[in-house]
C-alpha positions as CSV (number, residue, x, y, z in Angstrom):
1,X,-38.8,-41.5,3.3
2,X,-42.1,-42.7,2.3
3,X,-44.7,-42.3,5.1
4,X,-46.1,-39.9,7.1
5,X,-43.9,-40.9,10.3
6,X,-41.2,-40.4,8.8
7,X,-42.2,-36.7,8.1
8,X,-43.5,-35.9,11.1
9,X,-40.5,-37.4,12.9
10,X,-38.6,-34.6,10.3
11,X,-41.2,-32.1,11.3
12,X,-40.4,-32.6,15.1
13,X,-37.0,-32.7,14.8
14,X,-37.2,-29.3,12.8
15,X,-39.5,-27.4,15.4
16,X,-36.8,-28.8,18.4
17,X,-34.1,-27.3,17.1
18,X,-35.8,-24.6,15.7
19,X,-36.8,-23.6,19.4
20,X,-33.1,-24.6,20.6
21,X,-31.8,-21.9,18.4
22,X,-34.4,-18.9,19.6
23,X,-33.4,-19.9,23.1
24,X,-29.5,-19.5,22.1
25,X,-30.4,-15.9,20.4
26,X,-32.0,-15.0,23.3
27,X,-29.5,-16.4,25.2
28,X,-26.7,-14.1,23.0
29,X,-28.3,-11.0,23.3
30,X,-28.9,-11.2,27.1
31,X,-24.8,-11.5,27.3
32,X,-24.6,-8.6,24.7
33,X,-22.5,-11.9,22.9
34,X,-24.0,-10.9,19.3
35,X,-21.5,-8.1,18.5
36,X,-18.2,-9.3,16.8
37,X,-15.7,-6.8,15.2
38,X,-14.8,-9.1,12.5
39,X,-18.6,-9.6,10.9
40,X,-18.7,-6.1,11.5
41,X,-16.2,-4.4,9.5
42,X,-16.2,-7.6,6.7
43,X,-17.9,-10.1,5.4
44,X,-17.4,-13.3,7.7
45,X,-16.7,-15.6,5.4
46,X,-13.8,-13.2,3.8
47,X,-11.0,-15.7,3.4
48,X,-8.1,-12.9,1.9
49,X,-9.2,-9.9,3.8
50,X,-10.2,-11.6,7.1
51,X,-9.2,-15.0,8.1
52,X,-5.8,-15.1,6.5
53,X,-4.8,-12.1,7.8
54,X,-5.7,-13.1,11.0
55,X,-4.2,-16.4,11.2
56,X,-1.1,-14.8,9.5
57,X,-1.2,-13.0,12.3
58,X,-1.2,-15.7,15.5
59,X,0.8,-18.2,13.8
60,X,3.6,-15.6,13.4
61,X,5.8,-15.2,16.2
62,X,6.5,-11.7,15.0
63,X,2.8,-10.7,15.1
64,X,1.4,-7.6,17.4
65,X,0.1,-10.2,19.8
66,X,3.8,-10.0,21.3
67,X,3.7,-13.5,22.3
68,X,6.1,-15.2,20.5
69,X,6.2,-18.4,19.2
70,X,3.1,-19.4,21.3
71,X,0.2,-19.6,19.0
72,X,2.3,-21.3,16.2
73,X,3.6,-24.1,18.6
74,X,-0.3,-24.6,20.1
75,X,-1.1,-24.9,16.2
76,X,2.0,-27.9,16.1
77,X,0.2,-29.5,19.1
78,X,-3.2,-29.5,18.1
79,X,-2.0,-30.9,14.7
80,X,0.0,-33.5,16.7
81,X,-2.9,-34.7,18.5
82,X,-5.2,-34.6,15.7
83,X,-3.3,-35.2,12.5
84,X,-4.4,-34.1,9.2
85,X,-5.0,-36.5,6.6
86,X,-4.7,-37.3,3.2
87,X,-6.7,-37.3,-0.1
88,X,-7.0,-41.1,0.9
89,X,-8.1,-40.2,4.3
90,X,-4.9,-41.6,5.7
91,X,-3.0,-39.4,8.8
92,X,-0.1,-38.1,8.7
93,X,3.1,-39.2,10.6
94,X,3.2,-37.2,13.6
95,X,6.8,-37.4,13.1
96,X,6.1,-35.5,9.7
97,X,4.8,-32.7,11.2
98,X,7.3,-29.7,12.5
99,X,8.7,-30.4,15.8
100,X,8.3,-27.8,19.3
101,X,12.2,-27.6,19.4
102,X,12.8,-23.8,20.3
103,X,15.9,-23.4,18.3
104,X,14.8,-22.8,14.8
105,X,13.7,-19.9,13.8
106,X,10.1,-19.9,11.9
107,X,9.4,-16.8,9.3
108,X,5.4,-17.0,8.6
109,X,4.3,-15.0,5.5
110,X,1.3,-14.2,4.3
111,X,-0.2,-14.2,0.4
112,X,3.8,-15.2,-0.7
113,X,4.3,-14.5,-4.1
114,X,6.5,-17.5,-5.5
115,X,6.6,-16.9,-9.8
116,X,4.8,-18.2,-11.2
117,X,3.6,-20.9,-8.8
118,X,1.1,-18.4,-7.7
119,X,0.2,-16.6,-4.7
120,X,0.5,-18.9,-1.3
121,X,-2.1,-17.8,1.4
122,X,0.0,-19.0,4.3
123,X,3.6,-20.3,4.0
124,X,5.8,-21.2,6.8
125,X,9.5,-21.5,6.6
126,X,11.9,-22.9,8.8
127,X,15.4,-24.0,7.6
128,X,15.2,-26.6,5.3
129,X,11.3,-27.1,6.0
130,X,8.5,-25.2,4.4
131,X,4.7,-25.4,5.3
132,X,2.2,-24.2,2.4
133,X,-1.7,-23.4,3.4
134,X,-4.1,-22.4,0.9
135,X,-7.4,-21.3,3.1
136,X,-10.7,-22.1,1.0
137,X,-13.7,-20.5,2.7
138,X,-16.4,-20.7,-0.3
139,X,-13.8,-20.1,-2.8
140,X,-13.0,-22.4,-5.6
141,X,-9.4,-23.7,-6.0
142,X,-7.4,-22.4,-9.2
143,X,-5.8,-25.2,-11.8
144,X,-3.2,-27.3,-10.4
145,X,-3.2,-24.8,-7.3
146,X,-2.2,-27.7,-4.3
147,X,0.2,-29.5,-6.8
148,X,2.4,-25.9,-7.8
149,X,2.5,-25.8,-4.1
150,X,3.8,-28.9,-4.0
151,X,6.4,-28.2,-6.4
152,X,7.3,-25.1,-4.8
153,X,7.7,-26.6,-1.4
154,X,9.7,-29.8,-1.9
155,X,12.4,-28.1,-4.2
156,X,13.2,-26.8,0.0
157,X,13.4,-30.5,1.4
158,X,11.4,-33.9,1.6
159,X,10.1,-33.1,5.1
160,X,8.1,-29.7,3.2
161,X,4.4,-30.6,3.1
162,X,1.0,-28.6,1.8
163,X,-1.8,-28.5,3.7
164,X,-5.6,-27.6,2.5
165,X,-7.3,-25.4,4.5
166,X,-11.4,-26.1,4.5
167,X,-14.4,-25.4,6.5
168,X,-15.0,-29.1,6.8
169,X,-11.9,-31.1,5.5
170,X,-13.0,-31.4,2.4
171,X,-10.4,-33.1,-0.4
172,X,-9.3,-31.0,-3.4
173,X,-9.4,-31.2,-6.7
174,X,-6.4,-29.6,-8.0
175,X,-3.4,-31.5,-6.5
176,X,-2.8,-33.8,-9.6
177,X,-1.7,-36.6,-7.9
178,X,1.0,-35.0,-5.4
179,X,0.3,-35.2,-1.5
180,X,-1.2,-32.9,0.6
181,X,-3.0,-32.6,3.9
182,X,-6.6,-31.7,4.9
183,X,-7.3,-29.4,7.9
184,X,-10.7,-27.9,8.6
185,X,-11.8,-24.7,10.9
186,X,-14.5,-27.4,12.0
187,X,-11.9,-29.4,13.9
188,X,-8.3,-28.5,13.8
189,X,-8.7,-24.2,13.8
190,X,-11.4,-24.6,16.6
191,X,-9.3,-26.5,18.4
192,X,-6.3,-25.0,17.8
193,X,-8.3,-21.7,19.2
194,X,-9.2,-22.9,22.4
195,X,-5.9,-23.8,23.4
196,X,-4.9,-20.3,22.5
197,X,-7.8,-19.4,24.5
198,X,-6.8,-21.3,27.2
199,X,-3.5,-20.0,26.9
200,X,-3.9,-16.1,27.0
201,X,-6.4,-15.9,29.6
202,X,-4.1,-13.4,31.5
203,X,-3.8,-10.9,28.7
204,X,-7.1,-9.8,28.1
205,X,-6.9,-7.5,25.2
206,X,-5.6,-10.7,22.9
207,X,-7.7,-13.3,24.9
208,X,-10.9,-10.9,23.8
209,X,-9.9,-11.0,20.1
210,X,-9.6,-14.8,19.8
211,X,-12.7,-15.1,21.7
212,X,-15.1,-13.6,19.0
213,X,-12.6,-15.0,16.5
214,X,-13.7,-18.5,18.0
215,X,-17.4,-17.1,17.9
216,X,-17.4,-16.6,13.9
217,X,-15.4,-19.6,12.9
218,X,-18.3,-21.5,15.2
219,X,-21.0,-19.8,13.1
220,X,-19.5,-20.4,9.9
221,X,-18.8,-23.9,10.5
222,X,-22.4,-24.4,11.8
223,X,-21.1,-25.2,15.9
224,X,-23.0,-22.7,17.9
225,X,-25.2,-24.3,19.6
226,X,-24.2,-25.5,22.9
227,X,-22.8,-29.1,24.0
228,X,-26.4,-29.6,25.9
229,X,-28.3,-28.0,23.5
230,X,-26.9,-30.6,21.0
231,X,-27.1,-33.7,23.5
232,X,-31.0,-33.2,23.2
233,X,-31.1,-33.2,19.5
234,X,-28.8,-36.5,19.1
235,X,-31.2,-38.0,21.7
236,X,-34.4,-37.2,19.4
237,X,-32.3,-38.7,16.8
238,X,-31.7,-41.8,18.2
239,X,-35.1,-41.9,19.5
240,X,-36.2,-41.9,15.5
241,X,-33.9,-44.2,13.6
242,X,-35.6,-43.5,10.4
243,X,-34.3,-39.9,10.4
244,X,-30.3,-41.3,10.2
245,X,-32.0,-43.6,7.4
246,X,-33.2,-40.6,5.4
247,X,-30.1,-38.0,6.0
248,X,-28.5,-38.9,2.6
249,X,-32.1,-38.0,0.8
250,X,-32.3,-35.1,2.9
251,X,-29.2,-33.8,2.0
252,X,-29.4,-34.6,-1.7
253,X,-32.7,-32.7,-1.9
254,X,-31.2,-29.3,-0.1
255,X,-28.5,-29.3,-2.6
256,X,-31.1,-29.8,-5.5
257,X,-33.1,-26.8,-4.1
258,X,-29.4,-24.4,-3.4
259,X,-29.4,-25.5,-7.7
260,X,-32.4,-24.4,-8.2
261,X,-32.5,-21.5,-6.7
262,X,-29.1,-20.4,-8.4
263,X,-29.9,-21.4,-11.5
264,X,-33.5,-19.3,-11.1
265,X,-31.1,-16.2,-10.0
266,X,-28.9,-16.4,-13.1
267,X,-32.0,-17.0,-15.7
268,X,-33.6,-14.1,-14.0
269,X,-30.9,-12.0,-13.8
270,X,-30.3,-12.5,-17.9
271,X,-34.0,-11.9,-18.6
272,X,-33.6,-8.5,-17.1
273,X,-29.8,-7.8,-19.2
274,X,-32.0,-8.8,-22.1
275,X,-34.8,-6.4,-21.4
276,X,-32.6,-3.0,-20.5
277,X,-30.2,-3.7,-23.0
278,X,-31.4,-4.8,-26.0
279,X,-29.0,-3.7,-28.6
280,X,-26.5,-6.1,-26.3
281,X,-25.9,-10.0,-28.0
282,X,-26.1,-13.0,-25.4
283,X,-24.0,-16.0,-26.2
284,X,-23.5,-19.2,-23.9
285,X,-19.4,-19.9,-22.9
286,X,-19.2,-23.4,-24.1
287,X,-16.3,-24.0,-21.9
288,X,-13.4,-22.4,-20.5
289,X,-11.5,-21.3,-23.5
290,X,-13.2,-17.5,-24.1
291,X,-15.0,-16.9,-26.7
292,X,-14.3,-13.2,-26.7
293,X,-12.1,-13.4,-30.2
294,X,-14.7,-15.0,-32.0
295,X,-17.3,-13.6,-34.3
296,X,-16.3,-9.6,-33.1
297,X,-18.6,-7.3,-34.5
298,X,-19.3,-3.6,-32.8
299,X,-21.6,-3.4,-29.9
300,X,-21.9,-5.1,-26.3
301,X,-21.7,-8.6,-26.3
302,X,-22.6,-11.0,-22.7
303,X,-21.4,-14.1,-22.3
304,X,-22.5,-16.4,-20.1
305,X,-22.0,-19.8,-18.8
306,X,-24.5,-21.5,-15.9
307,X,-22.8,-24.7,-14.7
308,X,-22.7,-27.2,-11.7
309,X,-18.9,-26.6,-9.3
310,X,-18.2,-28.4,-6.8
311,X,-19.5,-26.0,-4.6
312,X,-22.5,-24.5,-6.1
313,X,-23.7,-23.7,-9.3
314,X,-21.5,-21.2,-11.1
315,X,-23.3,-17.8,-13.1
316,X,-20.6,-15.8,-15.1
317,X,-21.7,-13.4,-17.7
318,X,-18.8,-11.3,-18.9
319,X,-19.3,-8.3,-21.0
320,X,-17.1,-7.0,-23.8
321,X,-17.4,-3.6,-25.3
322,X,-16.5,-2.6,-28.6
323,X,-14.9,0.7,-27.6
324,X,-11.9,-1.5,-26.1
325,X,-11.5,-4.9,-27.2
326,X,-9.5,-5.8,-23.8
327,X,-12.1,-4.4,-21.6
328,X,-14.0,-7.1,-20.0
329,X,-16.0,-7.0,-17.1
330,X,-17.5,-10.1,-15.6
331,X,-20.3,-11.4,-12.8
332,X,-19.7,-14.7,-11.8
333,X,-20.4,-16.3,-8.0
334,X,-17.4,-17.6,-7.1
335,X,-14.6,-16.1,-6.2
336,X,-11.7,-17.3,-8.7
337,X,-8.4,-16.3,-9.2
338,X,-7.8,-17.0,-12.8
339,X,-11.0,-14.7,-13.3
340,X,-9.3,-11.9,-11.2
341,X,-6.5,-11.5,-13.6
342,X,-8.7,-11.4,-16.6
343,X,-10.7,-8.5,-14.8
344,X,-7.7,-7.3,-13.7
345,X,-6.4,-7.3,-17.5
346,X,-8.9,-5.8,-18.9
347,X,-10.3,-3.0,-16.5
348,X,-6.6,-2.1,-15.6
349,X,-5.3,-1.7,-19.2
350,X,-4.5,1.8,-20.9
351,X,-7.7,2.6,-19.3
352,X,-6.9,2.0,-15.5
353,X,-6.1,5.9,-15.0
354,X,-9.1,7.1,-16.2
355,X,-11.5,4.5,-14.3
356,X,-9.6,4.3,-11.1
357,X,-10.2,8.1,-11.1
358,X,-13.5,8.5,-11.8
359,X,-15.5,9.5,-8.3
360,X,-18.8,7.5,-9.4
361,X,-16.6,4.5,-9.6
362,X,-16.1,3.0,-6.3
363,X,-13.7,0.0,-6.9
364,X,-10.1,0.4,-5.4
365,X,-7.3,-2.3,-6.8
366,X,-4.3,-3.0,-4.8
367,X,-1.4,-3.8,-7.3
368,X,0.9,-5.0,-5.1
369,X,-1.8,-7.7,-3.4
370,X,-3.8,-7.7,-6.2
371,X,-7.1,-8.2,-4.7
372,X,-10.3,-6.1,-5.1
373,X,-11.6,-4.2,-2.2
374,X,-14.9,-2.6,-3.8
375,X,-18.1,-2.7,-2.7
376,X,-20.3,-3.1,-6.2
377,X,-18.0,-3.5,-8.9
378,X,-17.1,-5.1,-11.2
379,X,-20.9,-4.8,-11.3
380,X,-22.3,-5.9,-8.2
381,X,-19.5,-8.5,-7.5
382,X,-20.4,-7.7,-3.7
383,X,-23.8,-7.9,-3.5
384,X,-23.8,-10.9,-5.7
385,X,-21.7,-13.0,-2.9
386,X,-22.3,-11.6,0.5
387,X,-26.7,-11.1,-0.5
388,X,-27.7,-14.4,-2.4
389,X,-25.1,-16.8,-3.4
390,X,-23.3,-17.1,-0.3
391,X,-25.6,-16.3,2.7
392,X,-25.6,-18.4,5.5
393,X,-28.5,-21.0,6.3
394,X,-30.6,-18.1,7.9
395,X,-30.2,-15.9,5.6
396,X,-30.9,-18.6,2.8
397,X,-33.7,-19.0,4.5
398,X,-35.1,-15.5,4.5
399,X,-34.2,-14.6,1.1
400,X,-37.5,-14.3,-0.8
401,X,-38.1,-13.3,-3.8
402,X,-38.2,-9.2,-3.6
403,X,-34.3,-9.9,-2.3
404,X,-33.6,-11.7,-5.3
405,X,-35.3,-9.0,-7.5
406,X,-33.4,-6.5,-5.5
407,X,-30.3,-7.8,-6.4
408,X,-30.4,-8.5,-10.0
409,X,-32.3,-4.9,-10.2
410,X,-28.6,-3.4,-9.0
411,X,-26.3,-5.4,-10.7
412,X,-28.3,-4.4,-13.8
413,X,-28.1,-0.6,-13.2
414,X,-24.2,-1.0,-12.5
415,X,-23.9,-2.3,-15.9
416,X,-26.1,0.4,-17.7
417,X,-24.2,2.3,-15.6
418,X,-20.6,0.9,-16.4
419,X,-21.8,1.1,-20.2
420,X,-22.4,4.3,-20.3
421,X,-19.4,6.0,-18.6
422,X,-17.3,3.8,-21.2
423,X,-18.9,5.2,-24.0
424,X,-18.2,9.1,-22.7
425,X,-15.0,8.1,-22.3
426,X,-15.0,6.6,-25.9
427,X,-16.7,9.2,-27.7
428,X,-14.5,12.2,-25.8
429,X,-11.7,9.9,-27.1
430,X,-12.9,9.9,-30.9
431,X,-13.7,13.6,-31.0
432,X,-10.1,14.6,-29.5
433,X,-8.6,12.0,-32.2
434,X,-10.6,13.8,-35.2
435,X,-9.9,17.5,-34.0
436,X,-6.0,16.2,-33.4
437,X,-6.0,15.2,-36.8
438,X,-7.5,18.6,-37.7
């Protein structure tokens, strides 16, 4: 891209489908289409809470939809006709893949707990077969995740496969070698959806529900604008070859800015850490051993880490307090599980009553699912993920920098705040220790 065509072709392009979407939104809101219960009551790209749930839900024949085996066979199909590949990109054997026989007796569960293989977000099981999902929205994956699967699964049969769930296919990084499968909600869940669609057009109460299902995974996967709409922006593109020629440069640019722009939130957000609490010591993570046994002296200590994923850039800063050395709360902007049990470790230690039961603390911790439901801690994990780091494009867009301010501004009050309930609690502790020993 080195001429002013070229940028004006870019320019074009950008005001087209610019226009394209303000006619959809209009389009939307004249149908009343803009309301969906799911974005509603969560966050949309909520993989636990919302989209595992709810395909737990369809693909079991057991679910409240009270259609049987019906969605889970449409899933089959859809597979059937558009197999899932490999980490080499080669299909799968249709013959691989379960068959629509109506004898055998599937048992779908959802978030199975197998040992110490980890938590399964979707597992199907079927006589001497067993079917493993793990459902990646923006999350990262955990170490070795799709090869425990693996093990897991084949000690039921050779004909037990994994799958990797994805937005757009994407290959993983943790299988180590064993085979898996790629599906995405781009192609496979979408499809898979209108054929349910299709299916349960005569029970409207279900057909409604998978309708503004379809809508979300459409907007999350970046496929709401129409077929038409779509036909005129690949005829603009073909009508300027140099923009195909420039896509990779495009691309590599966008992700440089995303960088940026993290790496600016996590410098920023440190600057301000720095400036309310100044008594605190700051010290980079070098790598993923923790550091947290080294060099202990009294006081509040940070740590930090800024480094590229595969996704986007990650910004941990975990802070250890000397009232409880196992007390460590963390900010990071990615969503891993091997993080969750060291927050879970530390918060929910000998301290857990006393925290869980404090009013001003708003996190809840389900034990038996352990997941986190709360809506600021630990110290603005929510508004860390659903306001900066992973907004959608138009909200990317829109985020300027008073947003940005505004969210490092309360994730720095949490921890003041967090800091200073932990050292009532420590001081009430000391003075009933010295008048016990009285």
């Amino acid at each position: 891209m080195n001429n002013y065509s070229d940028l004006s072709d870019l320019s074009e392009l950008n005001r087209h489908i610019d226009d394209l979407r303000i006619r959809m939104e209009e389009r939307l809101k004249a149908n009343r289409e803009r309301f969906n219960v799911f974005s509603t009551l969560l966050n949309a790209g909520d993989e636990v809470r919302l989209h595992t749930r709810f395909l737990h839900e369809l693909l079991n024949p057991l679910g409240t939809h009270d259609c049987g085996r019906l969605f889970l066979d449409l899933f089959w199909s859809t597979l059937s006709e558009n197999p899932p590949v490999d980490h080499d990109d080669e299909p799968i054997d249709p013959i691989s893949l379960p068959g629509l026989e109506s004898g055998p007796k599937w048992q779908v569960w959802r978030e199975a707990t197998r040992g110490d293989l980890g938590r399964i977000d979707l597992l199907m099981e079927c006589a001497q077969r067993r079917v493993a999902i793990e459902n990646k929205i923006w999350a990262l994956e955990q170490p070795s995740q799709i090869a425990r699967y693996h093990t897991y699964c084949k000690e039921c049969g050779p004909d037990s496969i994994v799958m990797y769930l994805t937005l757009d296919g994407k290959k993983s990084c943790s299988h180590q070698g064993m085979p898996y499968f790629r599906i995405s909600y781009c192609i496979h869940i979408l499809s898979w959806l209108e054929r349910c669609l299709q299916a349960s057009y005569a029970w409207a109460p279900v057909n409604q529900v998978l309708q503004q299902y379809h809508r979300l995974v459409e907007r999350l996967t970046g496929k709401t604008l129409e077929r038409t709409e779509m036909n005129a922006i690949e005829t603009f593109i073909r009508n300027h070859p140099s923009i195909i020629t420039n896509a990779a440069a495009i691309n590599t640019a966008v992700e440089n800015l995303k960088h940026q722009q993290r790496e600016s939130f996590g410098k920023k957000l440190l600057e301000s850490l720095k400036s309310k609490i100044p008594s605190a010591r700051f010290r980079p993570k070098m790598g993923k051993k923790d550091s947290f046994a080294d060099d202990f002296n009294p006081g509040v200590v940070f740590d930090h880490c800024f480094g590229q994923g595969d996704q986007s850039l990650s910004v941990e800063i975990w802070i250890e307090h000397h009232a409880r050395r196992d007390l460590i709360i963390g900010i990071e902007s990615k969503w891993k599980k091997e993080s969750t049990s060291k927050l879970a470790g530390g918060i929910f230690s000998s301290m857990r009553k006393i925290l869980t039961e404090k009013e001003t603390d708003p996190t809840t911790y389900c034990h038996n699912q352990k997941t986190w439901h709360g809506t600021h801690w630990p110290l603005g994990w929510r508004i860390l993920v659903s306001d900066f780091l992973y907004a959608d494009e138009d909200k990317a867009k829109n985020f300027d920098d008073s947003d940005l301010q505004s969210t490092i501004n309360g994730i720095v009050e949490g921890a003041m705040k967090f800091l200073e309930d932990i050292n009532s609690v420590y001081q009430q502790a000391c003075k009933l220790t010295i008048d016990g020993d009285q």
